[in-house]
C-alpha positions in Angstrom: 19.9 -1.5 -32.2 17.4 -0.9 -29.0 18.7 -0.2 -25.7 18.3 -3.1 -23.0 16.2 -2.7 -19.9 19.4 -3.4 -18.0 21.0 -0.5 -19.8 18.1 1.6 -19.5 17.7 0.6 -15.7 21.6 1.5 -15.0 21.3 4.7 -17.1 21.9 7.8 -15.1 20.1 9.6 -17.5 17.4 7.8 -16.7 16.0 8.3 -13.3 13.7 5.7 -11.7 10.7 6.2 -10.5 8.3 5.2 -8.3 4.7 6.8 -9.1 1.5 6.3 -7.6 -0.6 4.1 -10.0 -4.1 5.9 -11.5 -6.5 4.7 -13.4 -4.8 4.0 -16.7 -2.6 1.6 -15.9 -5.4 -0.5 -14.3 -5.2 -3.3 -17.1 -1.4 -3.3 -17.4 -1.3 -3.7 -13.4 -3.4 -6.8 -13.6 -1.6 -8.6 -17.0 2.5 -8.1 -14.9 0.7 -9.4 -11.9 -1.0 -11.9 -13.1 2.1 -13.2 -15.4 3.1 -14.7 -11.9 0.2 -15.7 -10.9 0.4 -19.6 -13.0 3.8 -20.3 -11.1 2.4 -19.1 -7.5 4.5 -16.4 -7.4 2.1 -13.5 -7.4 -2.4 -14.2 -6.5 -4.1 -13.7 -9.1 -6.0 -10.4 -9.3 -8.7 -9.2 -10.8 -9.3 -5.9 -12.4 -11.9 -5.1 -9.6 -9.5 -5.7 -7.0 -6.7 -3.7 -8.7 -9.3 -0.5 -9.5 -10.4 -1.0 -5.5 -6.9 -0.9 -4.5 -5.9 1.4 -7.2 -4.5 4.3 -4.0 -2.3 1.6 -3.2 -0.6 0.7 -6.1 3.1 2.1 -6.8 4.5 1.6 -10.2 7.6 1.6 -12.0 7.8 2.6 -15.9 10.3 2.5 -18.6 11.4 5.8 -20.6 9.1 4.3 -23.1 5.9 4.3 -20.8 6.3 0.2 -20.0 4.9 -0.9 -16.7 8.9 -2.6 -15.2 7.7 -2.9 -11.8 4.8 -2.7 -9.2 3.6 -3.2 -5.6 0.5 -2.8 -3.7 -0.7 -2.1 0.1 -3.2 -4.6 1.5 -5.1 -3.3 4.2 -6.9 -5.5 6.9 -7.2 -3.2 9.2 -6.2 0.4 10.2 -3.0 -1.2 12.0 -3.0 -4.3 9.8 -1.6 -4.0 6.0 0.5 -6.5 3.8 2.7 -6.1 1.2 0.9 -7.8 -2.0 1.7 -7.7 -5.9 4.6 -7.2 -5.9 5.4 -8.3 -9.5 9.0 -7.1 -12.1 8.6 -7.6 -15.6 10.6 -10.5 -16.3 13.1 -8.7 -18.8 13.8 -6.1 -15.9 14.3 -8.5 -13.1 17.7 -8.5 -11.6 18.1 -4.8 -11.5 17.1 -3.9 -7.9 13.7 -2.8 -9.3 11.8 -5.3 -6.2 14.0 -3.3 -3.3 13.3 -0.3 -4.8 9.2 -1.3 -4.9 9.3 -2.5 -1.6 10.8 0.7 -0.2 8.3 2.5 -1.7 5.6 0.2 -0.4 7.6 0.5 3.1 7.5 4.4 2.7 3.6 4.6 1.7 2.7 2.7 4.5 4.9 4.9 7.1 3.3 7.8 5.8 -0.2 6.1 6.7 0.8 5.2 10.2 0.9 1.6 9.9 3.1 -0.1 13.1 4.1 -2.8 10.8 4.5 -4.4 7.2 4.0 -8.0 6.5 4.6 -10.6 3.4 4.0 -13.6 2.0 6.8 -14.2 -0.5 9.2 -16.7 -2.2 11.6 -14.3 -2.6 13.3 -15.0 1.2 16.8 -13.7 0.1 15.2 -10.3 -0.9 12.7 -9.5 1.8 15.7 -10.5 4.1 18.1 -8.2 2.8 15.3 -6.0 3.0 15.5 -5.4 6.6 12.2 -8.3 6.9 12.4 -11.0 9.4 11.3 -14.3 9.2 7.8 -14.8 10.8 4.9 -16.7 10.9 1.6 -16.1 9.5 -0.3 -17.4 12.7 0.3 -13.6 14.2 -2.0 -12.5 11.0 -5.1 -14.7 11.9 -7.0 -11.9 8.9 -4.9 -13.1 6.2 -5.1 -17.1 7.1 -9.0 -16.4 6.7 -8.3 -15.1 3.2 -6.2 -17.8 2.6 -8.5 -20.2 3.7 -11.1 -18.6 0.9 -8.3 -19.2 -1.6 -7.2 -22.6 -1.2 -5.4 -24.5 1.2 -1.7 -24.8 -1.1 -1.9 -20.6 -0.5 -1.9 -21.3 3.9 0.6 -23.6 3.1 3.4 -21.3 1.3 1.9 -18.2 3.9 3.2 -20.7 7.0 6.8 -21.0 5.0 7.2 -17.8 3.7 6.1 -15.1 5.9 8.4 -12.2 6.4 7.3 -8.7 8.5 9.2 -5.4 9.4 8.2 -3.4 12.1 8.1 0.6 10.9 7.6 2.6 14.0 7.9 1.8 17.4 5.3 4.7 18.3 3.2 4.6 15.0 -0.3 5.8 15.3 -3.3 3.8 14.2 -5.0 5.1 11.3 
C-alpha cells in the first residue's frame, strides 16, 4: 500500500521544501494553478506568464518529484508586489503547505526590499492567521487596472478579499 500525502507531509524523514521554481516545472506550475482557476480561486495563467515570472515562483515537491504546492511574486512596481498563485494540490491541502508558501513568498520579497505584501484571496481565515490584515484594494489603484482588463466579477472579489502585511518599517525601494 502507498503512503498518503498527509503521511508523507507529517513525515520527519521527509523535510519540506520550498525551492525556487526553474524552467522545468513551467508546465506543471500552470496545470496546479490553473486547477483553481474554473472555481475563481486562482487567475488563470498562461505559460508565458509563468516562464516571465518564472524568478518568482517558489514550489513545493513531493519525495516523488510531484508539484504539492506553489506561489508566485507579482511585481507592479519596485515598491509594489502581490502575492499571486498561490495554488496546493488538492490531495495535499490541509497540511499547512499554503502558510508554509506564503512565508516563503513573505521571505523572497523581504529579501528584495519590498515595504509591503498584498493579496487578493478567499482564503481570509489563512492570510489572517498569517499575520495579513484586512484591506482594501483601492490603496492598489495598479492592480484594479488589471482587474479591470480581466473582468469586472475579478474587482468585485479584489474589494472583498484583500489582505496586506507590511514587511519593514525602513525597507528600501528596489
Amino acid at each position: 500500500m502507498g503512503t498518503s500525502v498527509a503521511e508523507v507531509v507529517h513525515a520527519s524523514a521527509w523535510p519540506l521544501r520550498v525551492q525556487p521554481a526553474n524552467s522545468a516545472d513551467v508546465a506543471e506550475i500552470v496545470a496546479l494553478n490553473n486547477l483553481f482557476a474554473p472555481d475563481g480561486l486562482t487567475l488563470h495563467r498562461s505559460e508565458a506568464f509563468v516562464v516571465s515570472h518564472l524568478q518568482d515562483y517558489q514550489l513545493v515537491r513531493g519525495p516523488d518529484g510531484a508539484l504539492l504546492g506553489q506561489v508566485a511574486l507579482d511585481e507592479y512596481s519596485p515598491s509594489l508586489v502581490e502575492l499571486v498563485s498561490l495554488a496546493v494540490a488538492p490531495e495535499a491541502q490541509g497540511h499547512g503547505l499554503g502558510q508554509r508558501l506564503i512565508t516563503a513568498a513573505e521571505r523572497l520579497a523581504r529579501v528584495r526590499g519590498y515595504p509591503e505584501l498584498f493579496a487578493i484571496s478567499l482564503a481570509e481565515p489563512l492570510f489572517l492567521r498569517m499575520g495579513f490584515l484586512e484591506s482594501t484594494i483601492l490603496r492598489y489603484p495598479e492592480k484594479i487596472a488589471r482587474y479591470r482588463a480581466i473582468s469586472r466579477s475579478e474587482l468585485s472579489i479584489g474589494r472583498k478579499f484583500c489582505f496586506a502585511k507590511a514587511l519593514a518599517s525602513h525597507a528600501t525601494a528596489r
